[in-house]
C-alpha positions in Angstrom: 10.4 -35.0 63.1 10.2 -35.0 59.5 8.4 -38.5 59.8 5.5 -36.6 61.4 5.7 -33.4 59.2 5.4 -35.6 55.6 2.3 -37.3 57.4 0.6 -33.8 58.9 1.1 -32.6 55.2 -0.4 -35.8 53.6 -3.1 -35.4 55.9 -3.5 -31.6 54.9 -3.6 -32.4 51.2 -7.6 -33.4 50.7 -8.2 -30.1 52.8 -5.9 -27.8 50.7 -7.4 -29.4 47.2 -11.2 -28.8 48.9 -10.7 -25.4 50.0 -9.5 -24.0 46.5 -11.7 -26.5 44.7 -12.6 -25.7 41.9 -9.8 -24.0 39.7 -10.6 -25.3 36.5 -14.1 -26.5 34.7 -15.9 -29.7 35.6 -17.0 -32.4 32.8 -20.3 -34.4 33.4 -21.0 -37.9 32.2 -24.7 -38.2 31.0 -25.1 -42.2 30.8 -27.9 -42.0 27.9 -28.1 -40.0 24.9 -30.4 -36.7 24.5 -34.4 -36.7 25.1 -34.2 -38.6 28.3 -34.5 -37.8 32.0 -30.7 -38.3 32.5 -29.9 -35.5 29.9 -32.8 -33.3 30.8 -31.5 -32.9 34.5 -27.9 -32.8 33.3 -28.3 -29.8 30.9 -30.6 -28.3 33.3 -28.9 -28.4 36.7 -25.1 -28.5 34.9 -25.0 -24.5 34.4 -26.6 -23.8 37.5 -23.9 -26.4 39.3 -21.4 -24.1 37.3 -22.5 -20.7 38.7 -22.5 -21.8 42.4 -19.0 -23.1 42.0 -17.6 -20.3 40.0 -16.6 -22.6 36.9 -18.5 -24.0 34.1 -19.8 -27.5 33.8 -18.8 -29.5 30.3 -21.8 -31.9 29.7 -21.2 -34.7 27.6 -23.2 -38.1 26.6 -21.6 -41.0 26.9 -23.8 -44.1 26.0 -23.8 -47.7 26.2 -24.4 -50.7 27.8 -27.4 -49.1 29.9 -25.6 -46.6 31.3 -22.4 -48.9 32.4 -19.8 -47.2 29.8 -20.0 -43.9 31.4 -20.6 -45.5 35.1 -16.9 -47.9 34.9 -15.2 -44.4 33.3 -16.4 -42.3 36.1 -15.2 -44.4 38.5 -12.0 -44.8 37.3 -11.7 -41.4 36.8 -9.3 -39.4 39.2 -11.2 -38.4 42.2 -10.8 -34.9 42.7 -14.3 -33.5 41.8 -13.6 -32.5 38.3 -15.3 -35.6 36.4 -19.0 -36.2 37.6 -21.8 -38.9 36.4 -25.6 -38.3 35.9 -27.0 -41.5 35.8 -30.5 -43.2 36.3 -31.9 -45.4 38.3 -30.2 -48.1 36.4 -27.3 -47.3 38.2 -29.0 -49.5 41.2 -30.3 -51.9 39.1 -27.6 -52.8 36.7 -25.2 -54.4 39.2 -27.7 -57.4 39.4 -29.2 -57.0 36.3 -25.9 -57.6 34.3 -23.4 -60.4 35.1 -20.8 -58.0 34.8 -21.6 -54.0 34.9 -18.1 -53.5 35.4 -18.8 -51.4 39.0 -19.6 -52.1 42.6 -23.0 -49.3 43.4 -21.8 -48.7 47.0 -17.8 -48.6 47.1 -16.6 -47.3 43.6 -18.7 -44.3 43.6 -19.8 -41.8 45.9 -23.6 -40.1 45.3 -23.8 -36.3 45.2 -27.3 -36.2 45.6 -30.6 -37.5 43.6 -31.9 -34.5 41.7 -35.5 -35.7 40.9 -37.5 -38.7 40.2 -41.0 -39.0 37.9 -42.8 -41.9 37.6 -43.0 -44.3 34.7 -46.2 -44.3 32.1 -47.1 -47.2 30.2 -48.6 -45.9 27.0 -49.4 -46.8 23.5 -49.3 -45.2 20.1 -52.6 -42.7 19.4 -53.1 -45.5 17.1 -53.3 -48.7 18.5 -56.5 -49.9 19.3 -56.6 -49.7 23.7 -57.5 -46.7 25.6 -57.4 -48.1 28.8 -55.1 -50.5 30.5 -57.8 -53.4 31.0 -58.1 -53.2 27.3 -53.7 -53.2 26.6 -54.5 -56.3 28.6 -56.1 -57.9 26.7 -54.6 -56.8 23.7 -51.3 -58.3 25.0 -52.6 -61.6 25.9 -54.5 -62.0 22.5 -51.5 -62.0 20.3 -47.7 -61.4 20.2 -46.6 -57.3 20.8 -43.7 -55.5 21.9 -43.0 -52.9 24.4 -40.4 -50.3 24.1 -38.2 -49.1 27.0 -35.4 -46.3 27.5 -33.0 -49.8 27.7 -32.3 -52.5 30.0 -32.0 -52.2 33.8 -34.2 -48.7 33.9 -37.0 -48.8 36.4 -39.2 -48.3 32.8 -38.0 -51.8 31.7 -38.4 -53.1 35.3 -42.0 -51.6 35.7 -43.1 -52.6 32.5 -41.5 -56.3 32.9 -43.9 -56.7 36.4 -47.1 -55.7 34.4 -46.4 -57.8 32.0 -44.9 -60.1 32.7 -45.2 -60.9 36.4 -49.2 -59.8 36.2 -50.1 -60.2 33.3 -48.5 -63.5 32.4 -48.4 -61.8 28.4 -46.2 -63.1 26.0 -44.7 -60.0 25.5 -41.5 -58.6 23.8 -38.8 -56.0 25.5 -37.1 -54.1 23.1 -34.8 -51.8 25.0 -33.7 -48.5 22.9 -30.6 -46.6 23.7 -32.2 -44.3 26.0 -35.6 -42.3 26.0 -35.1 -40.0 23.2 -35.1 -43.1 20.4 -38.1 -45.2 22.7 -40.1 -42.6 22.0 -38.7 -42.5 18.2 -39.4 -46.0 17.7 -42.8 -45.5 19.6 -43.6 -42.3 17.0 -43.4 -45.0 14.2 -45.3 -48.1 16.2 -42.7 -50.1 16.2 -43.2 -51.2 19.1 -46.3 -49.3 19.6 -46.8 -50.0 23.6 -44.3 -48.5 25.6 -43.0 -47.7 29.4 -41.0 -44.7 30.3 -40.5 -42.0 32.4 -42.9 -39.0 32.1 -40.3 -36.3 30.4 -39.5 -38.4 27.3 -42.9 -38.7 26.6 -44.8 -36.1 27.7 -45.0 -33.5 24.8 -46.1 -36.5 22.4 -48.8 -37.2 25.3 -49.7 -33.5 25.4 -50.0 -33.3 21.7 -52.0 -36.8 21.3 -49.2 -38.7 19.8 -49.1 -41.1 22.2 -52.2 -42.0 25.0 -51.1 -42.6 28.7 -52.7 -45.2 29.9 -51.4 -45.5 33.7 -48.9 -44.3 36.2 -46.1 -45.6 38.7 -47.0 -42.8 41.0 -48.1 -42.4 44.6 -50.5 -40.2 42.9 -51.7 -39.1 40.1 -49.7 -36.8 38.3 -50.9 -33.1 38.0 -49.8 -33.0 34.3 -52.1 -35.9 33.4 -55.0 -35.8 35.8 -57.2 -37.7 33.5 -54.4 -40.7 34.3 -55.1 -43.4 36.7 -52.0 -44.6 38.7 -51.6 -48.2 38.6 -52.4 -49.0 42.4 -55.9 -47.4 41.2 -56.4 -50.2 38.4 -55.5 -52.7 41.1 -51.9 -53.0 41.2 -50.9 -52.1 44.6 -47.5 -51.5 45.4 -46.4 -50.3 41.9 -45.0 -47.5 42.8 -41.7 -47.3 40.8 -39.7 -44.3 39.8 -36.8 -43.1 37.6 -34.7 -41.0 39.6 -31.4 -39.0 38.0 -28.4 -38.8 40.4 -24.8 -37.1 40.2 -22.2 -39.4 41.6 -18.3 -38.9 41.6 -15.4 -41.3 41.9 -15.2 -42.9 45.3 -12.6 -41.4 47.3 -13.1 -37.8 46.0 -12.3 -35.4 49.4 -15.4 -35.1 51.6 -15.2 -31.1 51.3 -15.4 -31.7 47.8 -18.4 -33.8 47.7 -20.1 -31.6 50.2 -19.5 -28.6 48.0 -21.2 -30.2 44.8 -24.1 -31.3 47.0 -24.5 -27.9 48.7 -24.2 -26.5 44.8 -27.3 -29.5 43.8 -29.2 -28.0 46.7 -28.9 -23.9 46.0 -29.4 -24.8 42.2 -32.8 -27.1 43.5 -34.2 -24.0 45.2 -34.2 -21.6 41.6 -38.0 -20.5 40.8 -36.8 -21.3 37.0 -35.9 -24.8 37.6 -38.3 -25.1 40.2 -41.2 -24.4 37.6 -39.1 -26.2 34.6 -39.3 -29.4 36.8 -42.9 -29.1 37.1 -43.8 -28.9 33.7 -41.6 -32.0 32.9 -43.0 -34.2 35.6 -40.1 -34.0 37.5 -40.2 -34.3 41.8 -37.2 -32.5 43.0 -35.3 -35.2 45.5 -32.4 -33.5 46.8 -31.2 -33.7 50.0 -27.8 -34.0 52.3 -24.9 -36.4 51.5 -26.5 -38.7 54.9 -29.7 -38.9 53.6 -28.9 -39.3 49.6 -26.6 -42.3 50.3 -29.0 -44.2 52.5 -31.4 -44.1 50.0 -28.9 -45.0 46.9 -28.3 -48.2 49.0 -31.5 -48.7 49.5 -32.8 -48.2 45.8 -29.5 -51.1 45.0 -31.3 -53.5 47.8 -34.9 -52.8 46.3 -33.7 -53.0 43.0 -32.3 -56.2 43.1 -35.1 -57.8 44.9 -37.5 -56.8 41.9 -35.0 -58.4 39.2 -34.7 -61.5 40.9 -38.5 -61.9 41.4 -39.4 -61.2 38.0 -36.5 -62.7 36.1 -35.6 -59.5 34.0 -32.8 -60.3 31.7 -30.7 -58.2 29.7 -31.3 -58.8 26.0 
């Protein structure tokens, strides 16, 4: 009898910690520093995740080793619901990218949902001298250059390692910054002055003629930069990559708990504000149900690794 009493109350325990959940604040991981996607969706959705669950949400950077510092802590974090990760789409990649990332994609965490995704922009300092992609081309293939990316592993590096590389055949070096915010830093200066990230970093030196898009990852054109030819218009079909931004939690967090963060995600996804903040960063909102979100996660980790392999992207 009190055999099957101590296991109906073990049993009862997940359901007990999910129905009060939460009695104290949350802290978020960002995995990159400020000026990226990452952050920008952190500090945006992080309040509004706050006031659908009744407590506030500590957001806090956490950087290194592409995003793998704040991905291994997460995940060895208690899982309760109280210690959440915003990471890239590195997060797929990195697990075949590096030899070690320190984290299995599909057992030691558990995805929330996938906020939004925008596509990458290759683009060059106002300065240098190529105003469309034909003429990058053969810029690159003329003499030695550099291209700047948000780090290793992000679907910028990726992207800009099959033009380049894979298409283009260039001679071409990656220098990967510490997320977004110093690519376009080192970009600002020309050095490198080509680059490929993801349109928020970006965008206000682009709007401000800084920096000159040259192409996009995207399905379609982008409605912040008409003028913009996608890449499958300049005769590289299929590159259609994004950079997505996801919340994830330690695997093993109660399902009631996951479900309320992901019902929080969605509510906060449906705000006019964020709705119309998302637009003017580039920003497709992605949400969707806990089903749905992890087929695609383990999707994006098979895609992912498929596109290292064939183009021999190497952390540097």
């Amino acid at each position: 009898m009190k055999k099957t009493l101590l296991v109906a109350l073990l049993l009862a325990a997940p359901s007990a910690l999910a129905q009060g959940y939460p009695t104290k604040p949350l802290r978020m991981e960002v995995a990159f520093p400020p000026g990226g996607p990452v952050d920008i969706i952190a500090r945006l959705f992080g309040p509004k995740i706050g006031e659908a669950l009744g407590q506030p949400v500590v957001v806090e950077n956490k950087v290194g080793a592409s995003g793998n510092v704040a991905t291994t802590d997460v995940a060895k974090s208690a899982p309760d619901g109280y210690t959440l990760l915003a990471h890239s789409s590195a997060y797929a990649v990195n697990p075949t990218l590096f030899r070690n990332a320190g984290y299995d994609p599909l057992k030691d965490l558990a995805p929330v949902a996938i906020v939004a995704q925008q596509a990458n922009i290759i683009l060059v300092n106002a300065s240098f001298p190529a105003n469309t992609l034909e003429e990058l081309k053969q810029q690159v293939l003329s003499r030695k250059l550099a291209f700047a990316s948000p780090g290793a592993g992000t679907t910028p590096h990726l992207t800009g390692e099959n033009l380049f590389h894979a298409h283009w055949k260039a001679d071409i070096t990656h220098i990967p910054f510490k997320g977004a915010g110093p690519a376009v830093a080192g970009m600002l200066s020309s050095e490198p002055p080509i680059g490929c990230m993801a349109g928020s970093g970006p965008m206000s030196n682009i709007k401000s003629g800084k920096f000159r898009a040259l192409a996009v990852s995207a399905k379609q054109r982008l409605p912040q930069l008409p003028d913009v030819p996608t890449l499958d218009e300049l005769g590289y079909p299929g590159m259609e990559d994004y950079t997505w931004v996801g919340l994830f939690v330690p695997a093993g967090t109660p399902a009631e708990v996951v479900q309320k963060l992901n019902d929080a995600v969605l509510k906060a996804v449906q705000s006019p504000d964020i709705r119309q903040r998302l637009d003017a960063l580039a920003f497709q909102p992605t949400a969707a149900p806990l089903r749905e979100t992890a087929d695609y996660v383990r999707a994006e980790v098979s895609k992912w690794a498929k596109v290292v392999r064939e183009t021999g992207a190497k952390v540097d």
